[in-house]
C-alpha positions in Angstrom: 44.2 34.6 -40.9 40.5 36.4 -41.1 39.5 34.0 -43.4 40.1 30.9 -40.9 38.4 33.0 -38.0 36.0 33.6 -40.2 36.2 29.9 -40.9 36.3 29.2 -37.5 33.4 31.2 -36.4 31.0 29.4 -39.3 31.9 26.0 -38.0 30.9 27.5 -34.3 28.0 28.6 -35.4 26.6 25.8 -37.3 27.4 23.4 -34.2 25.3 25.8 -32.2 22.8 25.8 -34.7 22.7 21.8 -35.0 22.4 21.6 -30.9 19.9 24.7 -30.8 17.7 22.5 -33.1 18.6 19.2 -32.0 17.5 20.3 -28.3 14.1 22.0 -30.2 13.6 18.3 -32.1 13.9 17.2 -28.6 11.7 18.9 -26.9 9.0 19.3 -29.3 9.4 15.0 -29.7 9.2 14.9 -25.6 5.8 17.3 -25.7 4.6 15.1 -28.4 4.9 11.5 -27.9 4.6 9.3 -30.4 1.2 7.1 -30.1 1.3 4.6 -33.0 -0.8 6.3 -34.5 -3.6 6.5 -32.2 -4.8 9.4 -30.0 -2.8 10.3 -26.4 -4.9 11.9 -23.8 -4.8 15.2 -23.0 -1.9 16.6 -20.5 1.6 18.2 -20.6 4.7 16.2 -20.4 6.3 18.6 -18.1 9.7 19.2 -18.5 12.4 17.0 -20.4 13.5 14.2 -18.3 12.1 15.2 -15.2 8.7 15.8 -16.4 6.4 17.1 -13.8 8.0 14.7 -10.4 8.8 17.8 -8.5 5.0 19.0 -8.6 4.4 15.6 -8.0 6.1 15.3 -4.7 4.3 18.5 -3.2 3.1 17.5 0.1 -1.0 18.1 0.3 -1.8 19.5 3.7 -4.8 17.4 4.1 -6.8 13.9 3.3 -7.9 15.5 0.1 -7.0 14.4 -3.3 -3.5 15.4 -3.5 -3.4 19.5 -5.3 -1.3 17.6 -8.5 -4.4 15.4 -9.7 -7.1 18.5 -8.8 -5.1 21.2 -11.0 -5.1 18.3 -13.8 -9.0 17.1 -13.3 -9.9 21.0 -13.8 -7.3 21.5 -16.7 -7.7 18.1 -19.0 -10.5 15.8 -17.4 -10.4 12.7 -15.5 -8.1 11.0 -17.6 -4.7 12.8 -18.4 -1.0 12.1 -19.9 2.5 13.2 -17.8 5.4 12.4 -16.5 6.8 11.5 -13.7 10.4 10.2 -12.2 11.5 9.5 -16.0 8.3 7.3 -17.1 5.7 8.2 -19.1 2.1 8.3 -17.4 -1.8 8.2 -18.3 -3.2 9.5 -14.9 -6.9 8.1 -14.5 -9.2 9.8 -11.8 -12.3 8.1 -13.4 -13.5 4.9 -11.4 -15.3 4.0 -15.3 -11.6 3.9 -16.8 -10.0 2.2 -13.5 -12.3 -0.8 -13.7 -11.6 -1.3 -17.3 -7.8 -1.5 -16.8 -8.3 -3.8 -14.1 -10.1 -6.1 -16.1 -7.8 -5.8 -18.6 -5.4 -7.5 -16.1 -2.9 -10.0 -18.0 -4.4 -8.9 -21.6 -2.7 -5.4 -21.8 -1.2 -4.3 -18.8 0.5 -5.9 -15.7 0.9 -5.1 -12.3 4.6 -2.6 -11.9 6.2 -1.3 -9.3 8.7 1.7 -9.8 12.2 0.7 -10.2 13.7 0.7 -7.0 11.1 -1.3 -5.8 11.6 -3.4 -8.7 15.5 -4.0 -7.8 14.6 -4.5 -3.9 12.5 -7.5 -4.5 14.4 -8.5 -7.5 13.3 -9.5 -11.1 12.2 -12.7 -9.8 9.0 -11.2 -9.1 8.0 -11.0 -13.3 7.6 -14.9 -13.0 4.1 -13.8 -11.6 2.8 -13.2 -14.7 2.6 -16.5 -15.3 -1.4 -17.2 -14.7 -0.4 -21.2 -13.0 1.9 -19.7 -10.6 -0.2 -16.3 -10.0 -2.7 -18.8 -9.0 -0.9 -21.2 -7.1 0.2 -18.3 -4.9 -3.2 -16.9 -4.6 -4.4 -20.3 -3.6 -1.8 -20.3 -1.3 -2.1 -17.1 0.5 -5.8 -18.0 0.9 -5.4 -21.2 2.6 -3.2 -19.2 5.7 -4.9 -15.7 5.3 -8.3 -16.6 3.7 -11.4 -16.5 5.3 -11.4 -19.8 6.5 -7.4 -19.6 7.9 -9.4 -16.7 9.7 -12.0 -18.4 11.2 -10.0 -21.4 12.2 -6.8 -20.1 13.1 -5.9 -16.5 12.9 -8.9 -14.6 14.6 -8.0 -15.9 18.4 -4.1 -15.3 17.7 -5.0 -11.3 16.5 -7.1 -11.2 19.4 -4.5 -12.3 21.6 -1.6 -10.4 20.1 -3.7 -7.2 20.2 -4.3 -7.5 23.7 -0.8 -8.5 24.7 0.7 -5.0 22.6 -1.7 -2.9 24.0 -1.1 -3.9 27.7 3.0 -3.8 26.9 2.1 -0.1 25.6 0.4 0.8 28.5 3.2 0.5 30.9 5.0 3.0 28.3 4.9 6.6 29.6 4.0 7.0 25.1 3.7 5.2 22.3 4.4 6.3 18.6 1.3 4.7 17.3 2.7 3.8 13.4 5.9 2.7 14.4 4.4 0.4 17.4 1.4 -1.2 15.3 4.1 -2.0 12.3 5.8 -4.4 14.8 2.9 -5.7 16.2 1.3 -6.3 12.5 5.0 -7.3 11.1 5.2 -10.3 14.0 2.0 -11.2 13.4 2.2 -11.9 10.0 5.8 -13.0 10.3 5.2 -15.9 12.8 2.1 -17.1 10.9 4.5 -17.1 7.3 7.5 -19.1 9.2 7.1 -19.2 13.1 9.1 -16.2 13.8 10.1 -15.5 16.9 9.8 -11.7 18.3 12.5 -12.4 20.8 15.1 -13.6 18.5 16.4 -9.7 19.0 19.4 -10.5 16.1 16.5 -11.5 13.6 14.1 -8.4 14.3 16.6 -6.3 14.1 17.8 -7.4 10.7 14.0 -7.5 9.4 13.1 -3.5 11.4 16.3 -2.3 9.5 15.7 -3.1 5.6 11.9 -2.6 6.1 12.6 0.9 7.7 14.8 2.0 4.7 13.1 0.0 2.0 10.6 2.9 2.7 12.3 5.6 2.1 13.3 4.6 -1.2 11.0 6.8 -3.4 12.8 6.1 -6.8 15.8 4.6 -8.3 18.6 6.9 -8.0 21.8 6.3 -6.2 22.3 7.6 -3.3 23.6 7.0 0.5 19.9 5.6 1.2 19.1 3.6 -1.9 22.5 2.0 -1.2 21.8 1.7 2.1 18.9 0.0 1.8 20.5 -2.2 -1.3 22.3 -3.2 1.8 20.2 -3.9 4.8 18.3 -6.2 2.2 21.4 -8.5 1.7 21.3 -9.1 5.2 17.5 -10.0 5.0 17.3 -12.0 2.1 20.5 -13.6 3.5 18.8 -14.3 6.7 15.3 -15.1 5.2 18.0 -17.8 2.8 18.8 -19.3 6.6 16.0 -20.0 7.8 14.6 -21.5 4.4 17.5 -23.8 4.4 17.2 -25.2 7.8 13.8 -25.5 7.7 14.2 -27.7 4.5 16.6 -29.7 6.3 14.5 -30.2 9.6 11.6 -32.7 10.0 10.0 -31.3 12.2 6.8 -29.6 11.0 5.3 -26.0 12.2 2.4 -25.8 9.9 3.0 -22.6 8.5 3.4 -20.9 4.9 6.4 -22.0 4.7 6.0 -25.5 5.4 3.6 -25.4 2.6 6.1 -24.6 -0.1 8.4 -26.4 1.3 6.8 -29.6 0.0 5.7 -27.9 -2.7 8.7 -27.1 -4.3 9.5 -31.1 -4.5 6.9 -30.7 -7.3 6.9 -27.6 -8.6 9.9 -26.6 -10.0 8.9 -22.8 -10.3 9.3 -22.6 -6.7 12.8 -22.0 -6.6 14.6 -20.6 -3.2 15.0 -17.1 -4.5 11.3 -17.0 -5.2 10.1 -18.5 -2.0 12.7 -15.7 -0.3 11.5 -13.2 -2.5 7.3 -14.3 -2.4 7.8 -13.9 1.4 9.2 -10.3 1.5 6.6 -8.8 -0.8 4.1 -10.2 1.5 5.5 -9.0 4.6 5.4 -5.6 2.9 2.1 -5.4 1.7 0.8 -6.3 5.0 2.5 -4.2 7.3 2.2 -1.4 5.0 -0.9 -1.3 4.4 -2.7 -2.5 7.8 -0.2 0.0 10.1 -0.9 3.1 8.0 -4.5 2.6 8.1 -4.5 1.7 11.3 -2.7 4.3 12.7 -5.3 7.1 11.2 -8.3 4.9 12.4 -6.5 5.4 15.9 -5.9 9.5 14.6 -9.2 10.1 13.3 -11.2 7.9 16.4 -9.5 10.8 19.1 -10.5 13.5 17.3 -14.6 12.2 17.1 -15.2 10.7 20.6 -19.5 10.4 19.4 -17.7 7.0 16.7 -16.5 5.8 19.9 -19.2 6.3 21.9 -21.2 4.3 19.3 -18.9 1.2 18.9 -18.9 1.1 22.5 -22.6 0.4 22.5 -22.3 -2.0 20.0 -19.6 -3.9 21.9 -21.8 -3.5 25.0 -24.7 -5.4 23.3 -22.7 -8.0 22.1 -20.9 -8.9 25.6 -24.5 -9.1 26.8 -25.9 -11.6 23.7 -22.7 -14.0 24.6 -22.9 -16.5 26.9 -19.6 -16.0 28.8 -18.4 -12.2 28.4 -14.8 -12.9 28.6 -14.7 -15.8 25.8 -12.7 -15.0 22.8 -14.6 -13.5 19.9 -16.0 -16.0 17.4 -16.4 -15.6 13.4 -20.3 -14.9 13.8 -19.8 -12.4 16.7 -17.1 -10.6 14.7 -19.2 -10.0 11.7 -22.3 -9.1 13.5 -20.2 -5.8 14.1 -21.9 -3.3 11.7 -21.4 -0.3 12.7 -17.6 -1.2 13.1 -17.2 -2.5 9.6 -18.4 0.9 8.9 -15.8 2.4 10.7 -12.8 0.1 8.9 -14.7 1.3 5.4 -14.9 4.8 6.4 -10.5 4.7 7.6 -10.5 3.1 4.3 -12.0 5.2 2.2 -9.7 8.1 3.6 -6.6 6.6 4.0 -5.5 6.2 0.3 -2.6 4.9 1.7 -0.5 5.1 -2.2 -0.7 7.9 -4.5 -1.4 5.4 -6.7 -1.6 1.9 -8.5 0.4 1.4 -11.4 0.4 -0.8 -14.0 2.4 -1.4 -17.3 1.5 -1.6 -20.3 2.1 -4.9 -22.3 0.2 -4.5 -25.5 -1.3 -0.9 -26.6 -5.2 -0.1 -24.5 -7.2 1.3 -26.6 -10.2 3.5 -24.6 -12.3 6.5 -25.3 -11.0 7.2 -28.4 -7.5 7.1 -26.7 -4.1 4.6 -27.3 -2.0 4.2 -24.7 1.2 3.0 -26.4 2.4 -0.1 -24.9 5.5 0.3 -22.5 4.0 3.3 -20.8 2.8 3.5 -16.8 -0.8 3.4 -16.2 -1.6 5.3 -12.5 -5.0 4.7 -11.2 -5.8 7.2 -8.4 -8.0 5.6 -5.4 -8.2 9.6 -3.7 -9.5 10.9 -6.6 -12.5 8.2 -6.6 -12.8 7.9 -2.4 -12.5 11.8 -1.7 -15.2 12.1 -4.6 -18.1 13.9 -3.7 -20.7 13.5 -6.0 -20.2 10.0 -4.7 -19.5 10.8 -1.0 -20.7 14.0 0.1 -18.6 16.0 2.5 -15.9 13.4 1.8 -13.5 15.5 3.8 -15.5 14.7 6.6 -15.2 11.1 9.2 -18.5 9.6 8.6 -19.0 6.0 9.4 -22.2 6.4 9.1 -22.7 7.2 5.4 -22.3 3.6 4.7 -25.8 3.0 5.8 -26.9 4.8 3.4 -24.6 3.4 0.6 -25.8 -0.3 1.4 -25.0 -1.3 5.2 -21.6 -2.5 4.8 -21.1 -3.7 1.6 -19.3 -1.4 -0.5 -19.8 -0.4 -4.3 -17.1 -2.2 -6.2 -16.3 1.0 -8.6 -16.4 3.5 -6.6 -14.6 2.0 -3.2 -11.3 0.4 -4.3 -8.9 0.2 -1.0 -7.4 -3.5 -2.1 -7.7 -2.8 -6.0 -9.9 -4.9 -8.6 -10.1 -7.5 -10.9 -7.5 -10.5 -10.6 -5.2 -8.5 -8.8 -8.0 -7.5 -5.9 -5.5 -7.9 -2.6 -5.9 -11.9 -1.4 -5.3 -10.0 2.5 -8.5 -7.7 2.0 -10.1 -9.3 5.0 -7.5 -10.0 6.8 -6.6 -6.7 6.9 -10.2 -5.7 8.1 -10.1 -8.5 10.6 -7.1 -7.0 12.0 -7.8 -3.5 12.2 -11.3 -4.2 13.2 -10.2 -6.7 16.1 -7.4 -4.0 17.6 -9.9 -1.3 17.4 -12.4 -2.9 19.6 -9.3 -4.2 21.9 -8.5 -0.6 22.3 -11.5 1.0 23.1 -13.3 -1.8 25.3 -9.9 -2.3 27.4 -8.3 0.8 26.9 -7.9 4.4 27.3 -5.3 6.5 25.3 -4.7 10.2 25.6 -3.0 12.0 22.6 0.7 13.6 23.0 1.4 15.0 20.0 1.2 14.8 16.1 -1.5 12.8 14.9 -2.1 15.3 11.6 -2.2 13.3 8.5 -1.7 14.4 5.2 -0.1 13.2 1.6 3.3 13.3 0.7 2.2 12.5 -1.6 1.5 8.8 0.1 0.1 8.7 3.4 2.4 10.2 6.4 1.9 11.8 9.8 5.3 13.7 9.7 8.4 13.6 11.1 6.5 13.8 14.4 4.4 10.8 13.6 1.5 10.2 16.2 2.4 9.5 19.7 -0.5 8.9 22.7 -0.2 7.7 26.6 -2.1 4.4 26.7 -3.8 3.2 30.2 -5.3 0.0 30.9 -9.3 1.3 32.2 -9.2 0.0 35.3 -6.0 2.3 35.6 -8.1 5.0 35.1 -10.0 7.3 38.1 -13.5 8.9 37.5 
């Protein structure tokens, strides 16, 4: 009998042992990952599995670069190895090493999205990485939201739209300023993609509801809001599917995007339905995204430093006195002749950082500065660390529009100013985005007056957010107003 306890306890002991050093193998392999080879930047790995996503996800109480990237900077350089929500990640704060990854676009990296991103939009997405249809698509989305769909079409319709949101505002006793420019920006975009209608209620209902959940999907793990947002998309893509199909089946012509690959896809049989569905969404979301969240600090950060307004006022005063007719709608030429508010758009761009960061994967091993960065890991390139910089911009915490005279007038120093990215994957909507925000802001402050309510306090979380307070103001038409 002792000697099978004692039996017993050897067989106990040595299965402890094995899992002891098994979890030890473990560890050690996740602290040092294999590199083929080559040389990994510096950095921890953080804990196993998890890595370091819970230091990650710290808020930052401010515009700066968010406290995770500073502690790293300090501790291992610009360039650094983690990881975070179960990938493994080279961080780069270095504007040198971002450029080169972005012209390594297609050779050894690719653009990625985390995975619940991924599974929203579905894997149809990947066909993009086909260069024909990555340019077919960019060809496509500069013939409606190019420079010349701006000029010709879209500048009098964001001019009008503008006006016509601000004035339903103003009869509003407030306004939550994010929530209210996402509509305006998501109809905008959506009637010029496929003539939507803002007063089809069942239809922007559908559309507010998956775009309002799809955001709060940070990663893929089930839960009641992954799964509920899994769901509000079947109803979108279902609906998006609809209207698709009877347009296909109608002759009638709108002379939209989607008429565009409608006949297209007679031809090209890479346009399939799911992709058209799919092409559309993405879209949707880069634009309303990107444009609201900027927009909504540009409306933050202009009430808390009256002297920017005071000076795009002048400048929209001398311009109404150069044209002919006041009241006429705002022309290309007249529109760019606005320095001193593209300064202003640079500036909310330069601080808005609106993503923590860009990622990209890794499709063949990069080897830079001495370093290998084995292929299947997550590149993050961080625009804060480059923007918020300030041996490039000094006093970068502070709203300075005009620093950019000083830089170059308006034209911005690719490296070190990267709002819509670089390389091949530099955002097609760049100006349209500026062209929007630029044409709302001078709406606002030639026609309007706004008085802030509460919130309005921005900060990283670690994207861009205002809180669960947001940003409300009372809007009031001028002549409204008594002196």
């Amino acid at each position: 009998m002792q000697i099978l306890m004692l039996n017993t306890w050897y067989i106990v002991l040595f299965v402890l042992s094995l899992l002891i050093f098994s979890f030890i193998h473990y560890v050690y392999r996740w602290r040092n990952p294999k590199c083929n080879g080559g040389k990994l930047p510096p950095g921890s790995m953080g804990l196993p599995f998890i890595g370091e996503t819970i230091q990650f996800f710290i808020p930052n109480n401010s515009l700066d670069t968010p406290i995770f990237f500073k502690k790293r900077l300090s501790r291992y350089g610009s360039v650094f190895k983690t990881s975070l929500i179960f990938h493994k990640v080279v961080v780069s704060l270095d504007p040198d090493f971002n450029h080169f990854i972005f012209q390594q676009e297609r050779k050894t990296v690719q653009l990625w999205y985390m995975d619940a991103f991924w599974d929203v939009f579905g894997k149809t997405v990947e066909t993009s990485a086909d260069l024909y249809i990555l340019k077919y698509f960019r060809n496509c989305l500069l013939n409606q939201f190019g420079i010349e769909a701006i000029k010709e079409k879209l500048l009098p319709k964001i001019e009008v739209q503008a006006d016509r949101y601000l004035r339903t505002w103003s009869a509003q006793s407030s306004v939550e300023v994010e929530a209210s420019i996402t509509r305006m920006v998501f109809d905008l975009t959506a009637k010029h993609l496929f003539h939507y209608d803002p007063m089809d209620t069942n239809m922007g209902n559908v559309f507010a509801d998956f775009f309002d959940s799809v955001m709060t999907v940070p990663i893929n793990i089930p839960g009641t809001t992954y799964h509920k947002c899994m769901k509000n998309k079947k109803k979108a893509i279902q609906l998006m599917k609809d209207i698709l199909q009877e347009r296909r089946n109608s002759t009638e012509k709108k002379g939209d995007f989607l008429d565009q690959v409608i006949e297209d896809m007679k031809t090209m049989e890479f346009i399939t339905e799911d992709f058209v569905v799919y092409f559309i969404f993405a879209i949707l979301l880069a634009s309303f995204v990107s444009i609201s969240t900027a927009l909504t600090l540009a409306f933050s950060l202009l009430t808390d430093h009256p002297a920017v307004v005071t000076e795009l006022l002048e400048e929209q005063e001398n311009l109404a006195k150069s044209k002919g007719n006041p009241d006429s709608p705002l022309t290309w030429d007249e529109y760019k002749s606005m320095t001193f508010m593209t300064q202003v758009i640079h500036e909310t761009l330069r601080m808005s950082n609106m993503l923590p960061g860009m990622l990209r994967k890794v499709i063949k091993d990069v080897h830079v500065n001495g370093y290998t960065i084995p292929k299947g890991w997550t590149i993050m390139l961080v625009p804060s660390a480059v923007h918020m910089n300030p041996k490039k911009f000094p006093d970068p915490h502070i709203f300075n529009p005009w620093r950019w005279s000083d830089i170059g007038g308006t034209n911005a120093p690719s490296i070190d100013y990267i709002p819509f990215g670089g390389g091949l994957r530099h955002c097609v909507g760049a100006e349209f985005s500026k062209t929007v925000m630029a044409i709302f802001i001078r709406a606002l402050i030639t026609k309007f007056s706004w008085t802030k309510i509460k919130g309005g306090n921005a900060y990283r979380n670690p994207a861009l957010s205002f809180g669960r307070s947001g940003f409300h103001v009372k809007i009031s038409e001028r002549d409204q107003i008594k002196n």
